[in-house]
C-alpha positions as CSV (number, residue, x, y, z in Angstrom):
1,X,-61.9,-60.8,-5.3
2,X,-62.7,-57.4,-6.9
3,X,-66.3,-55.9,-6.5
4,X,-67.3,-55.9,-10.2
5,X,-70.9,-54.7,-11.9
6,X,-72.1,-54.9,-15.1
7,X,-71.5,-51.9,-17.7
8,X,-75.1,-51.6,-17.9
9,X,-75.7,-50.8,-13.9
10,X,-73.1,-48.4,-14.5
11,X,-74.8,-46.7,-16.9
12,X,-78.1,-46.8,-15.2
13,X,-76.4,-45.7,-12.0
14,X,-75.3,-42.4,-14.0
15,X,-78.6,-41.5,-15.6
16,X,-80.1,-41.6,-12.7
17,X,-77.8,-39.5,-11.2
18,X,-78.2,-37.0,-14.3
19,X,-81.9,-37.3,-13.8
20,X,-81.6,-36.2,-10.1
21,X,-79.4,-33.4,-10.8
22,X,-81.4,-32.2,-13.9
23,X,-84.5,-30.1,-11.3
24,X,-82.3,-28.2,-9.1
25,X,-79.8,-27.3,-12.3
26,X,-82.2,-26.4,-14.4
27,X,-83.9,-24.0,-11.9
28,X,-80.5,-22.5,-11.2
29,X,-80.2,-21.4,-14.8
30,X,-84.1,-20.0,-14.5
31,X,-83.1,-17.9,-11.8
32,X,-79.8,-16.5,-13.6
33,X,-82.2,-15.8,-16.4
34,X,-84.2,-13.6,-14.3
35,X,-81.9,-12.1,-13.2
36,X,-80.2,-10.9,-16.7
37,X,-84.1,-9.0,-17.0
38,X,-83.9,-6.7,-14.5
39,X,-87.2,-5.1,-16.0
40,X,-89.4,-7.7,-14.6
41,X,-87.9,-6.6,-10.7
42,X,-87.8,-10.2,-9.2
43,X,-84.3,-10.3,-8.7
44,X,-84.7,-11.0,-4.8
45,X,-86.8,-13.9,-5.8
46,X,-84.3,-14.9,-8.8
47,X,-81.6,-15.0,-6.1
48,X,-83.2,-17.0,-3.6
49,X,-84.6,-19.4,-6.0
50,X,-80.7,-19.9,-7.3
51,X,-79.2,-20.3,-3.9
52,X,-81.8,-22.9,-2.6
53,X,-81.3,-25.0,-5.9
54,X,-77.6,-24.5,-6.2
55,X,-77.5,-25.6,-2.7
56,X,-79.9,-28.7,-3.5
57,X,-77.6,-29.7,-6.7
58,X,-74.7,-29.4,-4.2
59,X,-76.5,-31.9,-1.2
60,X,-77.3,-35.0,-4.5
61,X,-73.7,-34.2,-5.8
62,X,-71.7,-35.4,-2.6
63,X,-74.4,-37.6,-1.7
64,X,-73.8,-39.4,-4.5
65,X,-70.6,-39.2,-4.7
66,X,-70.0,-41.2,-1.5
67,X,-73.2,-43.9,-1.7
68,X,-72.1,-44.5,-5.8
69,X,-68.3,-43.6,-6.4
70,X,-65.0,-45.2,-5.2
71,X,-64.9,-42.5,-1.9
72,X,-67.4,-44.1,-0.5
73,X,-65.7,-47.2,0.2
74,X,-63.2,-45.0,2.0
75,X,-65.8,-43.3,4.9
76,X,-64.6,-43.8,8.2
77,X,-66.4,-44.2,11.8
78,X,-67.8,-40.7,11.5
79,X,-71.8,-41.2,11.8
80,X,-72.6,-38.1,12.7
81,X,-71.1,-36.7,9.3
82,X,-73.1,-39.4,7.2
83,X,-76.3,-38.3,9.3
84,X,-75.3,-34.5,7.8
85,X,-75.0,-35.8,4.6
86,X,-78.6,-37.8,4.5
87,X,-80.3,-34.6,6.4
88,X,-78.7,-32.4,3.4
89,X,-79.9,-35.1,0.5
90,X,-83.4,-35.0,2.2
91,X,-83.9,-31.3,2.8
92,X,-85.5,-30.3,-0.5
93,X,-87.9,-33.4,-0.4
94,X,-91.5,-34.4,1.7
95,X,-89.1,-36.7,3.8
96,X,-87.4,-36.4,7.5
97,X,-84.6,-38.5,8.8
98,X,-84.7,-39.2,12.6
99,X,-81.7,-41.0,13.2
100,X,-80.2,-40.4,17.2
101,X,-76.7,-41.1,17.7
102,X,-77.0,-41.5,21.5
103,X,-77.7,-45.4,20.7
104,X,-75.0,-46.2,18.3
105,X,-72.4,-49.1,18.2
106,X,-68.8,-48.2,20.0
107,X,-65.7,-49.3,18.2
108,X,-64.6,-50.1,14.9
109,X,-67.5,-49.9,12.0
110,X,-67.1,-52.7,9.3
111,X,-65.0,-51.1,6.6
112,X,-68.0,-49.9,3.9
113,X,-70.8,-49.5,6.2
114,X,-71.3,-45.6,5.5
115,X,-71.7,-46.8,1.8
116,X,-74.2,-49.3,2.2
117,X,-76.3,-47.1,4.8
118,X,-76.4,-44.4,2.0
119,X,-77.5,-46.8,-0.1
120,X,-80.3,-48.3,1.9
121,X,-81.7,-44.6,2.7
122,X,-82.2,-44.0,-0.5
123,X,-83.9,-47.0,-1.1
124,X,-86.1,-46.1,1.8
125,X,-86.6,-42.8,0.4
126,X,-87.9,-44.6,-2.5
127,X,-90.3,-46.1,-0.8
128,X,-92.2,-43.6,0.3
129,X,-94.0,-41.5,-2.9
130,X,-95.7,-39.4,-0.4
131,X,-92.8,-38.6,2.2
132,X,-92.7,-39.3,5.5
133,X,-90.0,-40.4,7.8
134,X,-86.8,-42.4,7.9
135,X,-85.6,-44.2,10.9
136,X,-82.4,-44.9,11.2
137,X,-80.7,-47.5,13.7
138,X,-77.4,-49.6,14.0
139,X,-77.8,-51.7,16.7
140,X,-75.5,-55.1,18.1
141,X,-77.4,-58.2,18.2
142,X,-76.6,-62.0,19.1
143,X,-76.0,-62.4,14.7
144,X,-73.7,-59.1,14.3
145,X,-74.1,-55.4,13.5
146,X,-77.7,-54.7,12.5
147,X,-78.1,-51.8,10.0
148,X,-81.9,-51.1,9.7
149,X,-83.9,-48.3,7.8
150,X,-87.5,-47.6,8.8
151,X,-89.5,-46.4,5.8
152,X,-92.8,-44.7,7.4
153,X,-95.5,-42.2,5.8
154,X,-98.7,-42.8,3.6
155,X,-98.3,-45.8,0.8
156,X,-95.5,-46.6,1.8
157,X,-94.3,-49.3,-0.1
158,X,-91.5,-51.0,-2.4
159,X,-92.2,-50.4,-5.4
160,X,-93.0,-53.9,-7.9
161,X,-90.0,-53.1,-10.7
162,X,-87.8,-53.0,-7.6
163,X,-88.8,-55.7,-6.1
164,X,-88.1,-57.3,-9.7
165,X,-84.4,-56.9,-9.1
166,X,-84.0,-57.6,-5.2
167,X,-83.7,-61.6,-6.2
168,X,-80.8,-63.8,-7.4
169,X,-82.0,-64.4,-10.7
170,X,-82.6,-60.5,-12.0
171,X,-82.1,-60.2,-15.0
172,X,-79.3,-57.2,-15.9
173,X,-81.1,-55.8,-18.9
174,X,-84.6,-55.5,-17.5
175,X,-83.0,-52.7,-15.1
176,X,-84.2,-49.2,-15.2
177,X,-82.9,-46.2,-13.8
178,X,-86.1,-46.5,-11.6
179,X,-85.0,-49.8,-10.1
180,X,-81.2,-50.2,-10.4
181,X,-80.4,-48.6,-6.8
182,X,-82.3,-51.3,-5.2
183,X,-80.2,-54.1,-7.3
184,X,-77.1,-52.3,-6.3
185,X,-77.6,-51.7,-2.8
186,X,-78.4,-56.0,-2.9
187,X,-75.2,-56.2,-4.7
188,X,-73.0,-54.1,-1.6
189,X,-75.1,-56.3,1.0
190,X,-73.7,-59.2,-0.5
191,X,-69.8,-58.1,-0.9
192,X,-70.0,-57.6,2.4
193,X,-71.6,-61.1,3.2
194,X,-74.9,-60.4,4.4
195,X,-78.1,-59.8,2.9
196,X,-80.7,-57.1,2.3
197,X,-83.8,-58.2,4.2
198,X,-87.2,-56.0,3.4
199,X,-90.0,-56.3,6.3
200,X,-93.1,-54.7,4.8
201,X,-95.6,-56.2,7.0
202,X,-96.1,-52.8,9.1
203,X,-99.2,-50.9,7.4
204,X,-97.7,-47.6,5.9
205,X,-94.3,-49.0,6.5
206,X,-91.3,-51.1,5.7
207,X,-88.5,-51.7,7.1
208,X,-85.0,-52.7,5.8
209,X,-82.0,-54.1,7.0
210,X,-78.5,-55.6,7.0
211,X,-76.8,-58.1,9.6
212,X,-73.3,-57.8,9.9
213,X,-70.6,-60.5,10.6
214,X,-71.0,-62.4,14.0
């Protein structure tokens, strides 16, 4: 059966990627602007400032493109190229990913795992309004393939709308583009027949995570 979401998430899923995009494209244009008045002498700084945003519009744009749109079903066994991606996403923001490949699972990866992880860093990433650090491990257990996303750093915390759509009877038209990623990345647990579980009984952390087939 077809993966199928409502219109609405759709839409949501796009204005927030529009309101992501919106800093680091608007501070491109600043810096092209100060550049056009060469009597104020900051071109140095005008460059800079263009690169580094350019380059952080660049990071959201093919992180995105892989954790929302249809090539992201299609990412293969490369980890260490979905760690690149996440360190890129994170670069411009108060958060660190420490994810070690040494530990990871041999063989064949269940066909749209590098989606869902996306996914569930970004939720993590969410989760922590002051920054801190994200923990990433794929482990084999006794139940399957565990995918799990450690959310640590000051308040960390879910945040209550999201946890308003992380349950079977959310209602579609109370989402937000504050809370949709967290009923979407629900809705890829579940086509691939698991579940997104949410531990948040550390203090200053949370963890979350996905069992995969048995």
């Amino acid at each position: 059966m077809p993966f199928m979401i409502d219109m609405r998430v759709a839409e949501l899923l796009a204005s927030r990627l529009c309101h992501d995009l919106v800093g680091p494209i608007g501070a491109v244009n600043n810096g092209m602007e100060l550049l056009e008045d060469e009597d104020l002498g900051m071109s140095e700084d005008a460059i800079q400032l263009s690169a580094k945003s350019a380059r952080q519009a660049a990071n959201i744009l093919q992180y995105y493109r892989l954790a929302y749109g249809m090539a992201g079903g299609r990412i293969g066994d490369d980890l260490g190229g979905l760690r690149d991606l996440a360190t890129g996403f994170l670069e411009s923001s108060k958060t660190t990913l420490d994810w070690t490949m040494a530990a990871q699972p041999a063989g064949d990866l269940p066909e749209g795992l590098g989606k869902l992880l996306l996914n569930v860093i970004l939720l993590g990433e969410e989760c922590l309004p002051r920054g801190g650090t994200l923990s990433v491990s794929l482990t084999e257990g006794p139940d399957g393939l565990e995918v799990a996303v450690t959310a640590q750093g000051t308040g960390a915390r879910l945040r209550e709308e999201s946890q308003l759509v992380l349950v079977d009877d959310a209602i579609i038209e109370e989402l937000t583009p504050r809370n949709v990623h967290g009923y979407f990345t629900r809705l890829l647990a579940q086509r691939m027949g698991s579940e997104l579980t949410i531990d948040t009984s550390g203090t200053d952390s949370l963890r979350l995570s996905v069992t995969l087939g048995g």
